[in-house]
N, C-alpha and C positions, 0 to 999 in steps of 0.2 A: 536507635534507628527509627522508632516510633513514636509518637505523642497522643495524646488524650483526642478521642473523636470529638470534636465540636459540631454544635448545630448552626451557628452564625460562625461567618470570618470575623476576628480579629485584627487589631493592631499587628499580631505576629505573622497571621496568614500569609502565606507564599503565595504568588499566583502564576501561574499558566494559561493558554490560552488559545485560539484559535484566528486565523484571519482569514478570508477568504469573498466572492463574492458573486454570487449568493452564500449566505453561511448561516442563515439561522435554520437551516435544514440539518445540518450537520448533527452526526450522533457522536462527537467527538466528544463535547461539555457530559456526555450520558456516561459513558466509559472510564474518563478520567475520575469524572467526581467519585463513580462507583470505585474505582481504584483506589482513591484517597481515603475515604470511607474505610473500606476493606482493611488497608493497611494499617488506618489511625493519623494519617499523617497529616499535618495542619494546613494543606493547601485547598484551594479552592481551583475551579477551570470554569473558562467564561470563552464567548464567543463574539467577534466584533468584526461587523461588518467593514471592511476597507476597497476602498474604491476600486478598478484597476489603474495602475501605474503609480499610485500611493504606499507602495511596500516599503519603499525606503522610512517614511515618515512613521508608519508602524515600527520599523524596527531601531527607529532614534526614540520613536515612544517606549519599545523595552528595557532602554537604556536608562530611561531616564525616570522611567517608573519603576526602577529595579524587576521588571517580571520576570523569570528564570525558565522557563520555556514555553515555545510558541511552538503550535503547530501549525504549517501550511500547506493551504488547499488556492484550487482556480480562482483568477489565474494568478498570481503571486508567484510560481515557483521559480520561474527562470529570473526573475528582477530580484529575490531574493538572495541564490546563489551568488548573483554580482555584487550583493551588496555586502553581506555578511564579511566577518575579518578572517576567515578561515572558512575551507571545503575540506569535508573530508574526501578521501578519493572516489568514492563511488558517489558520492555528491558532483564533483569536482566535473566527472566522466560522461556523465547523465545534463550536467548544467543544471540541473535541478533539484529546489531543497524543499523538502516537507517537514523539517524538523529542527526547532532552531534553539542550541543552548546557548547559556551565559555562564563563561567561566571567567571568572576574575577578572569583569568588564569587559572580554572579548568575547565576540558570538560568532559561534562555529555553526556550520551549515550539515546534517545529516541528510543523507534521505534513507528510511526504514522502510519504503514501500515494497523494494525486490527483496532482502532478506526477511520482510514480514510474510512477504510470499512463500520463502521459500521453508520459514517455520511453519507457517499452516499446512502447505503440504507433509511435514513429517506429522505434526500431533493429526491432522486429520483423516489422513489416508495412510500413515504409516511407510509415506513415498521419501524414498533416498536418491536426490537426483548424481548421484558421483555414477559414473558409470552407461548414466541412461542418453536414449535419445529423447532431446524434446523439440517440438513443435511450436511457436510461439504465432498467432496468427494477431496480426495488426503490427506497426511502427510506431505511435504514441507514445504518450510519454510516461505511461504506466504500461506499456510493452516493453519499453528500452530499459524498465527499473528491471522487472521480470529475466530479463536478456541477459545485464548485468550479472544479476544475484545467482542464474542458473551457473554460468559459465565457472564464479569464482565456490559454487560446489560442488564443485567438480563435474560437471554432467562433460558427456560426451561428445555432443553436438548439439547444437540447440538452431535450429531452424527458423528461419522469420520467414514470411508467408505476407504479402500485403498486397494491394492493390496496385500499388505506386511502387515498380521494382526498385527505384532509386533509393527510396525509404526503407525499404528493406533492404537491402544493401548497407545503406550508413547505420538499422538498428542492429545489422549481423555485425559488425566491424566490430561490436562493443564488446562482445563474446570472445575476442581473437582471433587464434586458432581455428576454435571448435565452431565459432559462427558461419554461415552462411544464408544467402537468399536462395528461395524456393517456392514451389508448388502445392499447392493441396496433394498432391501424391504422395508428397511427404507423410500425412497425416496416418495413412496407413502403417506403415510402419515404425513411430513413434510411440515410447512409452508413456512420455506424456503430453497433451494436445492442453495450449492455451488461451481462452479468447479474452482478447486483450481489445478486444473492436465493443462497439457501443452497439453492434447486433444482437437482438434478443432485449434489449431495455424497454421497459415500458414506456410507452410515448412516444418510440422514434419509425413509427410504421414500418415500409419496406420488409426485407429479407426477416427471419428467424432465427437462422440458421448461418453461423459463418462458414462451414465445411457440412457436407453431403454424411446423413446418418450414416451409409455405407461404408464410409472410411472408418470410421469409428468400431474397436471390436473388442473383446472380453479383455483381458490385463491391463487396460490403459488404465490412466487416473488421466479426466478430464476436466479440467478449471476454469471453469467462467470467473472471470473478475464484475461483471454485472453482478449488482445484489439485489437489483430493484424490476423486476421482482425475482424473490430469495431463491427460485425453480423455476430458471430461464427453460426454453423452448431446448436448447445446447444436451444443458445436464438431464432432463428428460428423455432425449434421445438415447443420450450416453448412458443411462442406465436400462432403457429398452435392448441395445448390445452390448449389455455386460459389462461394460464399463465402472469402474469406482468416479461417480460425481462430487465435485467440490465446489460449493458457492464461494463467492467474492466476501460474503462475511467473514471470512480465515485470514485473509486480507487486511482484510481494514481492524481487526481484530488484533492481531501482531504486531502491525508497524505500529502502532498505537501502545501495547502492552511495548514494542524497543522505544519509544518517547522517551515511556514513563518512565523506564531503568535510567536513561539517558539524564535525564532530569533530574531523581532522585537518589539513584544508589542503590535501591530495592527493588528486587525481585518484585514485576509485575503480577498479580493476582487473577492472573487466567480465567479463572471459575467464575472470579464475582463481576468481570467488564463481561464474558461471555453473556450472563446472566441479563447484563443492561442491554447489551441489545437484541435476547433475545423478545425481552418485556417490547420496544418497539417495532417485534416483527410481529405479533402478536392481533 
């Protein structure tokens, strides 16, 4: 299952990779490599700038470079989904793929963003959505992952919240059942509140706050997917009421460690990718 750490790739080296654009910001190549590392295994992960609307050409370059998985980021995901030779369903449902394998010359389209979600919320808050109400504020397309992933674990209802009720509307339809659009009023009586909106990211002025601290109160577990910076204006609140806070690194931390398995067959190494980005929060 494993091989000999190397310091240089080889002739044998596997590779992986990233595309997106902007992408040399990405902590993806920091995670992976430390995964590989960790495990022993003889791959390398690399990062390559790709234009937009140039996804297809990237992904004839996988093919044809033999490289065994890709991960994608902005904006790639929805040209990607079109192109690849298979979706899987929650790929399929979303239009949207961040995760791209090669099996036996065919490239399947994952996306790991809402069940990476919804693994961070158990290791990090110890949160079981089967049963619960959640809140999900914004319509995007790391909302509709979140929306997705809530619903097929079982949560109870899961609430979308957005500016544009239209869009709220089309990101509750994805949940079934249990989805619908709504109101910040919601917020109070959810057990779990998610921001899913680019409110509170450094560099985008305006508001701080996408819901009124007031709503917010002791048993919630509240989720900023902002990471940047890692103690948004949100989770600070939420833990001024009592609240259990969870950063957007749990996020990007999971759907990353389901890549890897996806990829390789092994059990991703939690301890040693957490470790990588915690050295860049640093």
């Amino acid at each position: 299952m494993t091989s000999t750490i190397r310091s240089v790739p080889t002739g044998a080296t596997r590779v992986a990779a990233v595309i997106g654009s902007p992408v040399r910001h990405s902590l993806s190549p920091a995670l992976h490599n430390a995964a590989f590392a960790a495990t022993g295994l003889d791959w390398v992960y690399l990062a390559f700038e790709v234009a937009p609307g140039r996804a297809g050409d990237a992904l004839q370059a996988m093919r044809v470079l033999g490289i065994e998985g890709l991960s994608v980021t902005m904006p790639h995901k929805a040209q990607v989904a079109d192109t690849v030779d298979v979706c899987t369903p929650a790929a399929a449902a979303l239009g949207a793929v961040n995760c791209v394998q090669s099996v036996d010359g065919r490239l399947v389209g994952h996306n790991t963003d809402g069940d990476g979600f919804v693994d961070s919320l158990r290791e990090e808050a110890a949160f079981d959505p089967t049963g619960k109400q959640a809140v999900v504020l914004g319509a995007g397309g790391a909302a509709r992952a979140v929306v997705v992933a809530l619903a097929a674990a079982g949560a109870a209802e899961v609430v979308v919240v957005n500016r544009t009720v239209d869009r709220a509307v089309e990101a509750a339809r994805l949940a079934g059942s249990v989805g619908r659009a709504g109101g910040l009023d919601a917020v109070p009586g959810a057990d779990l509140v998610v921001n899913a909106t680019s409110i509170g990211m450094s560099g985008t002025g305006g508001p701080t706050l996408p819901c009124p601290v007031e709503a917010l109160r002791p048993g919630q577990v509240v989720a900023d997917l902002v990471y940047q910076p890692l103690d948004t204006p949100l989770l600070q609140a939420a833990r001024s009421q009592g609240a259990v806070a969870v950063n957007g690194v749990g996020m990007l931390l999971h759907q990353a460690a389901r890549a890897f398995t996806i990829w390789t067959g092994v059990p991703a190494p939690i301890d040693a990718m957490r470790a990588a980005v915690a050295d860049r929060f640093r």
